[in-house]
N, C-alpha and C positions, 0 to 999 in steps of 0.2 A: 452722458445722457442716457435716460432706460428708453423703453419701448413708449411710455406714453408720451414722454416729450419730443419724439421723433414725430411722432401720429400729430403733435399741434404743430411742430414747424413746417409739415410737410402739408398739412390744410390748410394752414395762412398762406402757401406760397401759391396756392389754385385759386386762377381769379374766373370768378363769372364772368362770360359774354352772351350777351342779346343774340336770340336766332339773327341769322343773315336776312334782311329784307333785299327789296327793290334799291335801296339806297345807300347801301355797300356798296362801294366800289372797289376793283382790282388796287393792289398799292404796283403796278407797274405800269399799266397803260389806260384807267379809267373807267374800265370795261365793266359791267355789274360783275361782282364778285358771289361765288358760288362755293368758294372753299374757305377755309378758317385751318391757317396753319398754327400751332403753339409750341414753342421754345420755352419752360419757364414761365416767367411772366411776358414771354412776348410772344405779339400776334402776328399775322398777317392775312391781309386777305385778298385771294386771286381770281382769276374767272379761270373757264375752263382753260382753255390756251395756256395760260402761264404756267395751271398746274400741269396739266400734261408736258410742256416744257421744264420745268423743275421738278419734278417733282421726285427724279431718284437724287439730285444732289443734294434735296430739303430732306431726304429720309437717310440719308447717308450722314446728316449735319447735325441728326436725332431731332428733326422735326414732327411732330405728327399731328394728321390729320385730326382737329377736335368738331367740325360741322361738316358736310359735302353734300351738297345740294345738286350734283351734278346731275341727277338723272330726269329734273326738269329741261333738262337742253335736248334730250332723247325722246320725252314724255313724247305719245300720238293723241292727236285730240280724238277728243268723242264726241261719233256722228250725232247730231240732236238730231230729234225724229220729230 
């Protein structure tokens, strides 16, 4: 195989996902999901909890983070005047 047929098998195998909305849910306890794990062709998606609970065994497992929306759980509102 040369260099450019490497470059197409390796673009067929990256699959688009839609941003995370409200309607994601955690795939462990149902929770809205905040993170987008990707394996390959596989996803997952967690809320915060789960990821901070796995999240060195998901990066040890060669998972990585592809969305993380986590710092809406942090966000402070702002005072309206």
């Amino acid at each position: 195989m040369n260099v450019a047929e490497d470059l197409m098998t390796m673009s067929a195998e990256i699959t688009e996902y839609t941003p995370l909305n409200a309607h994601d849910r955690c795939d462990r306890c149902e929770a809205q999901g905040y993170v987008r794990w990707v394996k390959t062709t596989q996803d997952l998606v967690m809320c915060g909890h789960h990821t901070r609970k796995y999240e060195l065994s998901l990066l040890a497992d060669n998972w990585v983070i592809h969305e993380d929306n986590r710092e809406v759980l942090t966000a402070r509102p702002v005072a309206a005047y």
